[in-house]
N, C-alpha and C positions, 0 to 999 in steps of 0.2 A: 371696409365697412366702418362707417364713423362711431365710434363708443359712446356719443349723446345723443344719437338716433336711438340709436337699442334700446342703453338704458330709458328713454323716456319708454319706448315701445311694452319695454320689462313692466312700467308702472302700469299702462294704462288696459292691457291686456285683463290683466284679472280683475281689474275694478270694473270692465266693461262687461265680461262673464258677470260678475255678479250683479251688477243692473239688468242686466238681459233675466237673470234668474226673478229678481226680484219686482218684473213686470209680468214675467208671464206666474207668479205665483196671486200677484193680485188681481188679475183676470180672469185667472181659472174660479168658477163660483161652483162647482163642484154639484154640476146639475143631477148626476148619477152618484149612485154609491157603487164603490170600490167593490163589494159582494154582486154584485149586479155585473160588471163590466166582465168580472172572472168569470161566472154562471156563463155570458156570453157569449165568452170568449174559449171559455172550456179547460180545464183543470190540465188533461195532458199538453195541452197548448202553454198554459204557464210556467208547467213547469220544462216543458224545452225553451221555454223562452229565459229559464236561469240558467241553465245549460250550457245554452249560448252563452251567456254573458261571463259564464265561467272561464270556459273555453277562451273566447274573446278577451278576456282579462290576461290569463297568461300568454296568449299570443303576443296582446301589445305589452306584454313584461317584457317578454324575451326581446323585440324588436327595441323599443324604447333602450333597451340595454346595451345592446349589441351595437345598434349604429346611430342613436342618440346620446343617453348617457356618457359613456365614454370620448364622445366628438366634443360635445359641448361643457360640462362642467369642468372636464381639466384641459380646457382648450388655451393655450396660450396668450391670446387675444380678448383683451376685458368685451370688446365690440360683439364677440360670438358667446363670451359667457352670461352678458348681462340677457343674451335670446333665451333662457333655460327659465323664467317664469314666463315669459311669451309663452314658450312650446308647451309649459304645463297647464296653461290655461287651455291652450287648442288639444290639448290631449284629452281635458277633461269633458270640456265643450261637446266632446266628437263624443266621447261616452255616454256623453246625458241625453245627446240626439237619436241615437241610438236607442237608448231605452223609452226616448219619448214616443220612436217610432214602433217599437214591439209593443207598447200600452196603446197603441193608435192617437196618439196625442188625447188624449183622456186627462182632463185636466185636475180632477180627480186624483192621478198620479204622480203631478209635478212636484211634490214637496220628498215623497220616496224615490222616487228617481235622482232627484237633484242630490241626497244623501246616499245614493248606491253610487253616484259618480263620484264623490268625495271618498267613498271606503274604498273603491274600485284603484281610484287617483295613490289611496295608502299604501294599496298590497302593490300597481306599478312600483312605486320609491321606493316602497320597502324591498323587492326584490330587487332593484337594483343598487342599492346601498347595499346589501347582504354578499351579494354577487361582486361588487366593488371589492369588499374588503377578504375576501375567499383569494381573488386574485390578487390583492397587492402580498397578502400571505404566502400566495405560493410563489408570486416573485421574490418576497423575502427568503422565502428556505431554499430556493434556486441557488440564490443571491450565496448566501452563507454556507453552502455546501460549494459552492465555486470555489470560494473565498477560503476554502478550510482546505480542499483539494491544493489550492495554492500555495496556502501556509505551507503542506506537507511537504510540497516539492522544493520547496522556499531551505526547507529544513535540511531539508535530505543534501542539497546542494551547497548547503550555508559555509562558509569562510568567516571566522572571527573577524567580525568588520574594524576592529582596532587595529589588526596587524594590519590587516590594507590600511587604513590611514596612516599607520606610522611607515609604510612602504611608502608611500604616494609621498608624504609629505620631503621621506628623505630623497625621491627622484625628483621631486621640485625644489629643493633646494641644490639637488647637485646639476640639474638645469640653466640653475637660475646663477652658481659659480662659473659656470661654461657660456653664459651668454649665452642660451640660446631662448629668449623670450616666447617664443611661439612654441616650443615643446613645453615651458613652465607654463605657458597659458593653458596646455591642450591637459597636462595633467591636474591643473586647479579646475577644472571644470570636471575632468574625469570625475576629482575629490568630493565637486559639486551636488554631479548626480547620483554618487552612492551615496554621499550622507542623506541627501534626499528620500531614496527608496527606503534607507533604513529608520530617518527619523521623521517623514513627513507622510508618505506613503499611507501608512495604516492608517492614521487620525479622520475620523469622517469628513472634515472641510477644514480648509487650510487658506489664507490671506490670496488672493488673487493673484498676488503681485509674487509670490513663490510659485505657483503654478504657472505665469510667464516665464517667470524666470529660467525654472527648469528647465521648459520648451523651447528657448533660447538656447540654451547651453548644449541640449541635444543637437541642435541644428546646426551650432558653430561644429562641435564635432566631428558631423556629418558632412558639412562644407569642406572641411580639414582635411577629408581623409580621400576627395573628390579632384583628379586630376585637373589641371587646368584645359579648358577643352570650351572653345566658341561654341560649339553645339548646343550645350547645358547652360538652360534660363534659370535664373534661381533669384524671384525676388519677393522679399518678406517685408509688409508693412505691417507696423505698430500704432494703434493709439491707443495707450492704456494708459490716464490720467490718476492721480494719487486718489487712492477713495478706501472704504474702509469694508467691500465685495470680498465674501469667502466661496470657495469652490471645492465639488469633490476632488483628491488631489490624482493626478495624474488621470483626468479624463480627456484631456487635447491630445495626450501623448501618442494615443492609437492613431489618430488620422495624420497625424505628421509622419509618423514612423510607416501608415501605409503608402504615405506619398512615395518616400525614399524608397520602398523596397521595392514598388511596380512602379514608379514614375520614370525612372533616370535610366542611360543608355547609353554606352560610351561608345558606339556605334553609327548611333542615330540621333537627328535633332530631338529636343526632348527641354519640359521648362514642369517648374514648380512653383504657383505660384499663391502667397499665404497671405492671409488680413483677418487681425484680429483688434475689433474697436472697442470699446466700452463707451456707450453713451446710455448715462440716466439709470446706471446701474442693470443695463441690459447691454448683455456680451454677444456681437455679431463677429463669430468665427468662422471664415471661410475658405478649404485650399482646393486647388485644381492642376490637375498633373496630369502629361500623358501618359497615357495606358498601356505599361507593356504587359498587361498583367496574362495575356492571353496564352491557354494551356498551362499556366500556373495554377500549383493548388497552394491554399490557403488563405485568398484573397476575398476577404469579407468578413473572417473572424474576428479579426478587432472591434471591425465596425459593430456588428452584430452583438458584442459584449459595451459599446459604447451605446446602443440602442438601449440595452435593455437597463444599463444602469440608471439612463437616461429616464426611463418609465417608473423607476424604482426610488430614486433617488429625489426626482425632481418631481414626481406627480404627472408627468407629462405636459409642464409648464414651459413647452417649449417650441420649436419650431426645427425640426431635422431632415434634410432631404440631401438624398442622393443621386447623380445623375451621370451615368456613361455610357460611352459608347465604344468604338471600335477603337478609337484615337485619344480621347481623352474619356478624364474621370474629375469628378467635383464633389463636394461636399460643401452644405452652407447649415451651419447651427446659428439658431438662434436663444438665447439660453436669459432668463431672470434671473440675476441673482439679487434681487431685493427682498422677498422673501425671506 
C-alpha cells in the first residue's frame, strides 16, 4: 500500500465529511419544529431511539477497539496508519446517517445529530484510549513480575561474576602459552557473553552493534561445539552498516537459540539459516530451521516472551510472523528502530 495514497486519503476524508455536513445543514430550512416531529413521532419511540444509539455506541466502542484501534494506530506501516482519520471519518459519517435515519431525515435535526455524531465519535476514542492504556499497564506488571521472577532466580543461582572473569581470563592466558588459539578464542567469547548478561543485559536499550555482536559470539560458540558433519547447513548473513540504532538488549537471542535447540540433527539432513540487514534504520531479521521440534516440550516459549516484549517494548511498531510446518520452521521480524 503506497504511504502518499493514504496520507492524501487521511486529508481529504474529513474535510469531505464536513462539506457533506455543511450542505445538508444549509438546505435543511427547517419546515417543521422539532416539538412537532416528537408529538409525531411519539415520546416512547424517542426515547428507544437513544437507547439504541447507546447501545450502538458501545457496540461500535468495543469493535473499533478490538479489531481497529489496535490494527491500525500502532500498525508498523506509515501506508495503514495514515488510514486512522480515513476510518474516523467513515465511523462518524455511519453514525450521523444513522441518527439521520431514526429522525426520518427531518432536517430540523441535522445540526443535533451531526453534534451527537461528534460526542458519540468522543466516548468511541475515549474508550479506546482508556482500553489502550489499561493494557499496555497490565503488559507492564506482566512485564515486571517476569522480570523480578527472574532476578530471583538470577540470584539464587549467582556466582560472583569477578571470580569467573579472573577464572576465564587466567584459562586464556594459559591457552593462549600452549598455542592453542581456538580454545583462547572459545574462552574470550565465553568472557564475552557473561560480561554481556551481567553488564548489558538489564539496561533498557543498548547500541545495536553489541546486540549483534553478542549473537555472533553465541553462534560461533555453537558452531564450535558442532561436529564436523556434511549434513548440517549453517549459513548466517550480515548487513549491519555503522549507524547510531539502540535495541532492547538480548531480544534476537531467543530465536537464534530456538533454532540451535530444534533446528539441528546429527542424524539427519538439517540447515540453519540466519539474515539480519539494517536499512534506513529498520532491522529485517530473519532465520529458518528444520523442525525437529516434534514431541518436544518447550518449543514456543521464547518466542512467546519475544512476542510479548515486542508489544510492550515497541508499541507493536513492527512486523513479526511465524511459520512451520512438519519440516521446517521460520521466523521474519521486522523491527523500527528509529524511534
Amino acid at each position: 500500500m503506497n504511504p502518499k495514497i493514504t496520507k492524501k486519503i487521511s486529508y481529504f476524508a474529513p474535510i469531505g465529511l464536513a462539506l457533506y455536513w455543511l450542505i445538508l445543514l444549509k438546505e435543511s430550512a427547517m419546515p417543521e419544529s422539532k416539538e412537532g416531529f416528537i408529538l409525531q413521532s411519539g415520546y416512547i419511540k424517542y426515547l428507544l431511539g437513544w437507547i439504541s444509539i447507546f447501545l450502538l455506541s458501545v457496540g461500535l466502542a468495543y469493535v473499533h477497539y478490538k479489531w481497529v484501534f489496535l490494527k491500525i494506530v500502532y500498525h508498523y506501516s506509515p501506508a495503514i496508519r495514515y488510514l486512522w482519520s480515513s476510518w474516523v471519518s467513515v465511523l462518524v459519517w455511519l453514525i450521523f446517517e444513522l441518527l439521520q435515519f431514526r429522525t426520518g431525515h427531518f432536517g430540523g435535526y441535522i445540526d443535533e445529530n451531526i453534534l451527537v455524531s461528534l460526542l458519540v465519535l468522543i466516548l468511541i476514542l475515549l474508550v479506546a484510549y482508556i482500553g489502550d492504556y489499561i493494557r499496555t499497564k497490565q503488559l507492564q506488571t506482566k512485564l515486571l513480575q517476569n522480570k523480578s521472577e527472574a532476578d530471583l532466580h538470577a540470584l539464587k543461582a549467582q556466582i560472583n561474576p569477578h571470580f569467573l572473569f579472573n577464572v576465564l581470563n587466567t584459562v586464556y592466558n594459559q591457552a593462549s602459552l600452549e598455542e592453542s588459539p581456538n580454545t583462547a578464542d572459545m574462552i574470550l567469547k565465553i568472557s564475552d557473553l557473561l560480561r554481556f548478561s551481567i553488564e548489558e543485559a538489564p539496561k533498557n536499550k543498548i547500541p545495536l552493534e553489541k546486540e549483534i555482536s553478542f549473537l555472533q559470539n553465541y553462534i560461533d560458540l555453537q558452531k564450535a561445539r558442532l561436529p564436523q558433519n556434511p549434513m548440517i547447513e549453517l549459513d548466517f548473513h550480515w548487513e549491519i552498516p555503522a549507524n547510531t540504532c539502540v535495541i532492547s538488549p538480548m531480544l534476537l537471542m531467543p530465536l537464534a537459540e530456538n533454532a540451535f535447540h530444534y533446528g539441528l540433527s546429527l542424524s539427519h539432513p538439517c540447515y540453519i539459516r540466519l539474515s539480519a540487514i539494517l536499512e534506513q534504520q529498520t532491522l529485517k531479521f530473519s532465520i529458518e530451521n528444520s523442525n525437529f521440534a516434534v514431541g518436544r516440550e518447550g518449543l514456543g516459549t521464547g518466542l512467546k516472551q519475544v512476542q510479548e516484549r515486542l508489544k510492550l517494548e515497541y508499541n507493536n511498531q513492527n512486523e513479526f510472523h511465524i511459520q512451520k510446518n512438519d519440516k521446517t520452521f521460520s521466523v521474519q521480524l521486522k523491527l523500527n528502530l528509529g524511534n
